[in-house]
C-alpha positions in Angstrom: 95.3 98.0 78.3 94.5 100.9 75.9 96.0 104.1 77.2 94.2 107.0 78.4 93.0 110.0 75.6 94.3 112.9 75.4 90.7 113.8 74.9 89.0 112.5 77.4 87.3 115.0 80.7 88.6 114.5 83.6 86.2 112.1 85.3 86.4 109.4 87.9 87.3 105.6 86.8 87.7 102.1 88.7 91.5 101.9 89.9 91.7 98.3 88.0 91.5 100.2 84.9 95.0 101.8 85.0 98.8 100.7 85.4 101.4 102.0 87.8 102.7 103.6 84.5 99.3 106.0 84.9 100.6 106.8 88.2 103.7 107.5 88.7 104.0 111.0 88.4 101.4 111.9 91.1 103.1 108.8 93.6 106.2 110.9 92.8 104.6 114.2 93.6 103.1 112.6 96.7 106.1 111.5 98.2 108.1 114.7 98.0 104.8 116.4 99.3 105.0 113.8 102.3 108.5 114.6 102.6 108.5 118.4 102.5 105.2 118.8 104.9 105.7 115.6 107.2 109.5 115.0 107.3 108.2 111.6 106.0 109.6 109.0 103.9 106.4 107.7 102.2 108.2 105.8 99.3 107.7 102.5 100.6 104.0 102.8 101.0 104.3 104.0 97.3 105.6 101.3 96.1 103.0 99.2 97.4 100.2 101.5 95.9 102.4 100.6 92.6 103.0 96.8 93.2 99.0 96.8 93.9 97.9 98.6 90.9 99.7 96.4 88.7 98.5 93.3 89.8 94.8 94.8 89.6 94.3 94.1 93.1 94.0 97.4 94.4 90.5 98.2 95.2 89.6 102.1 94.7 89.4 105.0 92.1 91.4 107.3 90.0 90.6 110.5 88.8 92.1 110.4 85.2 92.7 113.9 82.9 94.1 113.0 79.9 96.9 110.3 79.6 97.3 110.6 83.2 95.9 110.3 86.8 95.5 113.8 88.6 94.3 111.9 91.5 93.4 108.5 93.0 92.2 106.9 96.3 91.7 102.9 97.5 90.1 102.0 100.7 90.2 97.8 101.9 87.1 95.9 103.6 87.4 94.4 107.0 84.1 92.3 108.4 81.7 95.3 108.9 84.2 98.6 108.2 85.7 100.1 104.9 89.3 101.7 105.9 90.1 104.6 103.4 94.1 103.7 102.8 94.7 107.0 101.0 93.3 109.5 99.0 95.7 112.5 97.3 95.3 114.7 93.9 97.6 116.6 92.6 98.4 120.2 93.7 97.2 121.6 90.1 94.0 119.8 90.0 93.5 120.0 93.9 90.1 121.4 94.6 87.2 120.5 97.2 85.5 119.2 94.4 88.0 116.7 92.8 88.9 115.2 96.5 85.0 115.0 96.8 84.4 113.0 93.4 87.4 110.5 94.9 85.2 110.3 97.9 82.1 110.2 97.2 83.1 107.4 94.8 84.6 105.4 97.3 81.8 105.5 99.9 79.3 104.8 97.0 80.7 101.5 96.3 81.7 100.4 99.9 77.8 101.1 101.1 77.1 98.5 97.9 79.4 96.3 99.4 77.6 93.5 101.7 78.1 93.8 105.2 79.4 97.5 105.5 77.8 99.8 108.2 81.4 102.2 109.1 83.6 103.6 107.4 86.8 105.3 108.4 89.5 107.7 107.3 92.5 109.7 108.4 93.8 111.3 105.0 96.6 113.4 105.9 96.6 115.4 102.3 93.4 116.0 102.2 92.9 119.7 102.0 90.4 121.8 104.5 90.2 118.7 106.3 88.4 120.3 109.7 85.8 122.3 107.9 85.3 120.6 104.4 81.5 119.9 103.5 81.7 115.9 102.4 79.5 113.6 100.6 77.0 111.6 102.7 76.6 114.3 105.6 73.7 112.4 107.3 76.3 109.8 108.8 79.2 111.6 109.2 81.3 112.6 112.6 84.7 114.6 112.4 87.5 114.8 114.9 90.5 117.2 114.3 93.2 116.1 115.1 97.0 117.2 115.1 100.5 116.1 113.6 102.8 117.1 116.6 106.5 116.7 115.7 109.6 117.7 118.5 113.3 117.9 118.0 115.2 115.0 119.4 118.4 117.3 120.8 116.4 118.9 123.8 114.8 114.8 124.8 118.4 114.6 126.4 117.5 117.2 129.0 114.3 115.9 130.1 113.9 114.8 133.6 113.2 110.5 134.0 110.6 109.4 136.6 110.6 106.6 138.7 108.1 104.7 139.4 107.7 102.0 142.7 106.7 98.6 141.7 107.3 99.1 138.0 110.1 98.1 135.5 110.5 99.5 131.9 111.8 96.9 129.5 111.7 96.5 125.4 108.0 95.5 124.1 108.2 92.3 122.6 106.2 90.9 120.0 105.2 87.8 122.4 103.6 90.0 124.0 100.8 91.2 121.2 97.8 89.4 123.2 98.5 91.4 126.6 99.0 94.3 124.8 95.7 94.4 122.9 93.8 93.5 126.5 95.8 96.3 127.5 94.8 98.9 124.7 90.9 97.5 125.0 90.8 98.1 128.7 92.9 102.1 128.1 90.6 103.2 125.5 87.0 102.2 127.3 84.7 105.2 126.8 88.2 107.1 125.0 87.6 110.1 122.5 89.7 107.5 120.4 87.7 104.4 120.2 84.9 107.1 118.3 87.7 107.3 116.1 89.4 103.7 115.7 86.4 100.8 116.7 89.2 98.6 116.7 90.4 99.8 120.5 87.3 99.1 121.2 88.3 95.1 121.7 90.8 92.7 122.2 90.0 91.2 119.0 90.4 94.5 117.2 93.2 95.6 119.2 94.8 92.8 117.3 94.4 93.9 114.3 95.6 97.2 115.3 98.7 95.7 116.1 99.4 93.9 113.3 99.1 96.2 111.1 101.2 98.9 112.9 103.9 96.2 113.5 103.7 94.5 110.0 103.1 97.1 107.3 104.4 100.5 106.4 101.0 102.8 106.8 102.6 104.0 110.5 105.9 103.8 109.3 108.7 100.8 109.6 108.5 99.3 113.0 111.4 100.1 115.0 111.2 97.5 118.1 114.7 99.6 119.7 112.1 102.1 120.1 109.2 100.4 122.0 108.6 99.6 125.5 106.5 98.2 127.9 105.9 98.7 131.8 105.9 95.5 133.8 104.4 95.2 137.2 107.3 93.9 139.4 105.3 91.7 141.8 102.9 90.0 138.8 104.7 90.5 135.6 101.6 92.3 134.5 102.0 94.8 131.7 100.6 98.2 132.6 101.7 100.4 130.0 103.0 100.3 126.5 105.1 102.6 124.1 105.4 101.6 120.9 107.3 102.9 117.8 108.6 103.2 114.3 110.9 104.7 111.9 109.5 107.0 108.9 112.1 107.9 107.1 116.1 107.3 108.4 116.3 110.4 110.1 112.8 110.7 111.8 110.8 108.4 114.0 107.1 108.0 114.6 104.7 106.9 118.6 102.7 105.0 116.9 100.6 103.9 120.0 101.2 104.8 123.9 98.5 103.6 126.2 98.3 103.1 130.1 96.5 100.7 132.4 93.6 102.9 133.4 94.4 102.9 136.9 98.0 104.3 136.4 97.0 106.9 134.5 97.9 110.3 135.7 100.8 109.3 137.1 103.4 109.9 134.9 103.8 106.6 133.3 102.9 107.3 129.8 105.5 110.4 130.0 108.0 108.2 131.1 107.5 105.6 128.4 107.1 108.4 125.4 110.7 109.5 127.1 112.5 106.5 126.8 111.6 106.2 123.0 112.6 109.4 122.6 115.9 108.8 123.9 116.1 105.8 121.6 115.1 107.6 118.4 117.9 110.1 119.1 120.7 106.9 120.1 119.6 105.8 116.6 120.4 109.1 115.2 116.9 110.5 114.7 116.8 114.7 114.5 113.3 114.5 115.2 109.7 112.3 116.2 105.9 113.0 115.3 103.1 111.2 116.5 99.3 112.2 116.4 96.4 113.3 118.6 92.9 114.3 118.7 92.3 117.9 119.6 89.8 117.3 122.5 92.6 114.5 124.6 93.2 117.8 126.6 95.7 115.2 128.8 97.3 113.8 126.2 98.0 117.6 124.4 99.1 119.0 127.7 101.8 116.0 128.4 103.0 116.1 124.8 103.9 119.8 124.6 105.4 119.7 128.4 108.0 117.3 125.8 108.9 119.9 123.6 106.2 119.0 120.9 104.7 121.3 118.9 102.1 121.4 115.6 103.0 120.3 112.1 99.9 119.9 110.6 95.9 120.3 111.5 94.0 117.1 109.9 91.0 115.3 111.2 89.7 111.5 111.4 86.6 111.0 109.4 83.7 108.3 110.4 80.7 107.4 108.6 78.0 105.4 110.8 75.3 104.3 108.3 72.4 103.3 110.6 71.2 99.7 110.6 67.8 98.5 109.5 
């Protein structure tokens, strides 16, 4: 492929129509910005952006100044829903404007593409994420959300909770169809599923799971970490925390959901505790995990934990009505 000129505008081109080699300098700066502002190790997932690009096989768009990309973005199809994978531009050329082009790119081609009515985002580099003006307003909703992170030393302190009739034990992977009933039936009429359609089924809930438990987006899975609440009498499971590693130092609750009739009681704090205390036997300083603003519960029992803000972002849906 021919390389880029050193004359040509900045301006917006097809992802397919560059190398890793175009890349690699903004995949570096991204990692050390993931690093630096997240405590997160985000090289494996550049590596795949690499591995991808090379092969042609990444779908998206670059914005390209010169011999180089300033910024780039790539989003996947599934049935009905585009999923924006990542979108970032370099701090020099970072403006409202250049993310926008990226964006506004992206959405243009996935309403082209047959069968897409949604598309969804959570881009944790995006800048002015909560207030930005973005392209196709007509079907957008936005819901801020935060990146919480707490120090593992002061886990060791808190207080465990019992609770009658129920046994915590390690999640196991045989156990993905139970837990995607379970996440289906915790999330019904949940801020969350406006954010993720995916909890709002079984069948999506699977998908969810496999993507947390088999790719590097939510970190490395880290099954020392998750747990599950088992009814005694049934060997029902009524609660799940589940986690991963994302970077050696630093893990990641990736998902912690309760039966809908046990929530309130304590369960979920117990379970976000016990993967705590595993993080920190690993040798973990620290843990993150995410939350929309308006899960008033869910804010509340996570900075009783010592949890505090790292970063204000926001999930990003686009509904396009159907004819």
């Amino acid at each position: 492929m021919a390389a880029l000129s050193d004359r040509q505008p900045e301006s917006v081109i097809e992802l397919r129509r560059i190398t890793a080699d175009h890349l690699s300098a903004l995949l570096e700066e991204e990692t050390a910005e993931w690093r630096a502002g997240l405590d997160w190790d985000f090289r494996a997932s550049a590596e795949l952006v690499r591995r991808f690009v090379n092969m042609h096989a990444l779908t998206g768009v670059a914005l390209v100044k010169g011999p180089r990309a300033t910024g780039y973005a790539y989003y996947v199809c599934e049935e009905d829903k585009g999923l924006v994978g990542d979108l970032y531009v370099s701090r020099e050329h970072r403006t409202l404007e250049s993310e926008n082009a990226l964006l506004g790119a992206m959405l243009r081609a996935l309403w082209q593409t047959a069968g897409v009515q949604r598309v969804e985002a959570q881009l944790m580099m995006l800048s002015s994420a909560a207030s930005r003006p973005v392209p196709y307003a007509e079907w957008f909703s936005r819901y801020p959300r935060h990146f919480l992170e707490a120090p593992l030393g002061p886990i060791l302190r808190l207080p465990g909770r019992h609770h009658p009739g129920l046994a915590i034990a390690p999640w196991l992977e045989d156990r993905q169809e139970e837990t995607a009933r379970l996440i289906a039936a915790s999330y019904q009429g949940h801020i969350d599923s406006q954010v993720n359609d995916q909890y709002r089924s079984p069948a999506g809930a699977r998908r969810f799971l496999t993507n947390i438990v088999q790719y590097p987006g939510c970190g490395t899975f880290f099954a020392p970490a998750s747990f599950a609440a088992i009814e005694s009498s049934t060997g029902l499971l009524r609660g799940i925390s589940l986690a991963s590693l994302v970077a050696y130092d630093v893990g990641h609750i990736t998902q912690v959901c309760v039966a809908p009739e046990l929530q309130g009681t304590g369960l979920g704090y117990e379970l976000v505790r016990r993967s705590l205390l595993a993080f920190a036997a690993h040798g973990c300083r620290a843990a993150s995990l995410t939350v929309t603003t308006t899960n008033a519960p869910a804010l509340r029992l996570y900075r009783s934990m010592g949890f505090t803000n790292r970063r204000d972002f926001a999930a990003y849906v686009w509904q396009r009505p159907v004819r």
